[in-house]
N, C-alpha and C positions, 0 to 999 in steps of 0.2 A: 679264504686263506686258512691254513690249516696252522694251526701251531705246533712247534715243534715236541718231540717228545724224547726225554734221557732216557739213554740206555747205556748199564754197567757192565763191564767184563769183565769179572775175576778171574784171572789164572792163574798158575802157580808162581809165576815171575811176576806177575804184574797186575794192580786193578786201574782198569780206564774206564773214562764215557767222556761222551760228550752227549748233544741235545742232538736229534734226529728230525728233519723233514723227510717225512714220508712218503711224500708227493716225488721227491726226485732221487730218497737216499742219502743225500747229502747232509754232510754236519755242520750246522748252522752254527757254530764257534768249535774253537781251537780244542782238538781232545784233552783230558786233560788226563796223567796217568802216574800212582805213584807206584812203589815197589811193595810187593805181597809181602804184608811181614812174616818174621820168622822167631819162632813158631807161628805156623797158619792157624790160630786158636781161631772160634767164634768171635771171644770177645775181643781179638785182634784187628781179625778181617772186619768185624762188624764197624769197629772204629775207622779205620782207612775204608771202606763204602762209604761212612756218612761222612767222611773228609770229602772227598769227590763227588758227592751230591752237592758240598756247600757250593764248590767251586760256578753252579749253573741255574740261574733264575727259569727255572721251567714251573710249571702248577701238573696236579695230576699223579697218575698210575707208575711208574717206574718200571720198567723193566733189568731184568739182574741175572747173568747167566753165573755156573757154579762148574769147576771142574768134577763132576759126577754123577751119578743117578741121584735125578729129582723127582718124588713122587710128591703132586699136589704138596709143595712148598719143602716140603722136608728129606733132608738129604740121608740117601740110603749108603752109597760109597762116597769116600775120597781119597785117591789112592796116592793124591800128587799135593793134598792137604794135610794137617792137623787131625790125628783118627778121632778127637775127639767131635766133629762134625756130624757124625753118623749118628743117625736119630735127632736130631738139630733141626727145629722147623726153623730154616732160615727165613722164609718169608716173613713169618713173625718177627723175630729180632731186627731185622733189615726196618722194615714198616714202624716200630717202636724208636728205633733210634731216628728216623728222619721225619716220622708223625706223617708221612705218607702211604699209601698203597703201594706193595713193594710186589712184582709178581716173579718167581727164582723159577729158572730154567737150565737144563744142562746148555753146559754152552756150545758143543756140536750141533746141539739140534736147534740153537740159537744160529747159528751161523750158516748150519743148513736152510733154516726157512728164509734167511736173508738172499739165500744164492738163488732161492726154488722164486721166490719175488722178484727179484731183482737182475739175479748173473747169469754164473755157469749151467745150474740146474733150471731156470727159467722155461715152463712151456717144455719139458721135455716128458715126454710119457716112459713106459716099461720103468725099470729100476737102475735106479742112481744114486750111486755112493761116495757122498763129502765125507772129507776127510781132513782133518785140522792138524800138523804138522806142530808140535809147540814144547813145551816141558814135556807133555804126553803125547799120547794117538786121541785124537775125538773119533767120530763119526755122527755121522747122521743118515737112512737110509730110507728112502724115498720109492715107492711104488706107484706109479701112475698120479706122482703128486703130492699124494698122500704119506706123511712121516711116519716112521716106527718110532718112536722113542726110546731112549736113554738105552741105544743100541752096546753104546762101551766097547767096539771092536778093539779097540786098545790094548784091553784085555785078554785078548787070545790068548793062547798058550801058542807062541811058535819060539823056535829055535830053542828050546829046552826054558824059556821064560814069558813073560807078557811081551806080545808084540813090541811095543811102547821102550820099553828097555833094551831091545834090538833097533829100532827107526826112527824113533821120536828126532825131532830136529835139534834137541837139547844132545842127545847121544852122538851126534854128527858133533857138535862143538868140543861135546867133553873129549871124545878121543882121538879129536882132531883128526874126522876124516875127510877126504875132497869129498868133494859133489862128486866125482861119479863113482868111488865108491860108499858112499851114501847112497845115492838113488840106484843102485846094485843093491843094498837092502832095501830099500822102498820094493821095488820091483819084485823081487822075490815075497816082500809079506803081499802086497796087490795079487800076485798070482794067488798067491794062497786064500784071499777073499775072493778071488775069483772062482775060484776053487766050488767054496760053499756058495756062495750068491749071485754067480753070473749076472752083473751090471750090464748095463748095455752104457752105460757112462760112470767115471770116474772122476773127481773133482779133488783135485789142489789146495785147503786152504792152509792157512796159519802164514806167520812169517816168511814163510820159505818160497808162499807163492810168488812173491817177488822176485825169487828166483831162479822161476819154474825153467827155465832156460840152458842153465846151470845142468841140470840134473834128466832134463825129458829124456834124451837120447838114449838115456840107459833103461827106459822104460818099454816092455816090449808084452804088456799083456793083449790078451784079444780087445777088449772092450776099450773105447776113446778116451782118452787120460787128457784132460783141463785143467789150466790154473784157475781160481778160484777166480771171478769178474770181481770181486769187493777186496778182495785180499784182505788183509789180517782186520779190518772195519768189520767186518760182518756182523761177527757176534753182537756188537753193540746197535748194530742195526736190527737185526734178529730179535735183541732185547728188545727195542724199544716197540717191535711191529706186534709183540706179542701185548703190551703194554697197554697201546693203542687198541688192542681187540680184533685190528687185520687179519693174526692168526689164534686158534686156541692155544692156552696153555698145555705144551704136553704134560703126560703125568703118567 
């Protein structure tokens, strides 16, 4: 029997976990998630992580993803945080405040390694682009398996700004657009990923995938467009498989 293992997801709205079995994916009790405070400071976020670690009797490694580039623990962007993050070994602080082994990961690429185990990207060879639909754009980009890290397609430069500020699923709500024209900007920023990195698969995540249904029809790039198999769980799945040592930490 394997025991379980927690995994955190910070993002800009929200920090969650719950405990992870590995064996099937599944979270062995109820997630638990409070809201990212504001300001998203260190010594903020830090406090709300170690709030939601109390909530879960696990022993062991932690897994913890971070909306931004993580190199080996310490974050280099945060574009949807507190700028005072940057440079911030979060691993460190994370591990100090709960007196455990904390291991921080961007959280697309958390939630991609959950899809590439588990879901949409499972067993799929050539190259495949998760993408995390949320306050921002994630990605995570995958070649024969193998992850890129802390890709940030988010960040493009399209439509005269950062992708993310045109698509994000947050931008859908602020300006209160429908779903298809929302996924009329989805589609258009995919073409333009398409563009540079010719996927042979596309993946769905964050909140929205729930509502992949909603929005597919408007979708008309060459490459196969999927909702995400874990839907908005991943990440914390993600964390925790990294945690567990199933996958490396990217860096």
């Amino acid at each position: 029997m394997t025991l379980p293992v927690l995994g955190v997801d910070i993002g800009g709205s929200g920090v969650k976990g719950a405990p992870v079995d590995l064996a099937t994916a599944e979270f062995t009790a109820e997630r638990y998630r409070l809201v990212t405070p504001q300001p998203a400071t260190p010594e903020a976020v830090t406090a709300t992580f170690a709030e939601v670690v109390q909530q879960f009797t696990t022993d062991g490694a932690i897994g913890c993803t971070f909306p931004g580039i993580v190199q080996h623990g310490v974050i280099r962007s945060a574009a949807n945080m507190d700028k005072s993050w940057v440079g911030t070994d979060a691993a460190e602080i994370f591990s100090a405040a709960v007196g455990r082994p904390v291991i921080v990961l961007n959280d697309a690429d958390a939630a991609g390694l959950a899809e590439a185990r588990f879901g949409a990207a499972r067993d799929r060879d050539g190259v495949v682009l998760v993408l995390t639909f949320g306050t921002g754009i994630g990605s995570a980009l995958f070649n024969d398996g193998e992850l890129v890290p802390n890709t940030e397609f988010g960040h493009l430069q399209f439509e005269g700004a950062a992708a993310e500020a045109y698509a994000a699923a947050a931008v859908r709500e602020r300006e209160e657009l429908s779903w298809e024209d929302w996924g009329q900007r989805v589609n258009r920023y995919l073409h333009h990923l398409e563009l540079l990195f010719t996927p042979d698969r596309f993946v769905i995540g964050g909140g929205v995938s729930r509502k992949f249904d909603k929005f597919a029809a408007m979708l008309d790039v060459h490459a196969e467009v999927v909702a995400a198999g874990l839907r908005n769980q991943a990440g914390i799945i993600g964390a925790a498989l990294v945690a567990a040592g199933h996958e490396p930490a990217p860096s």
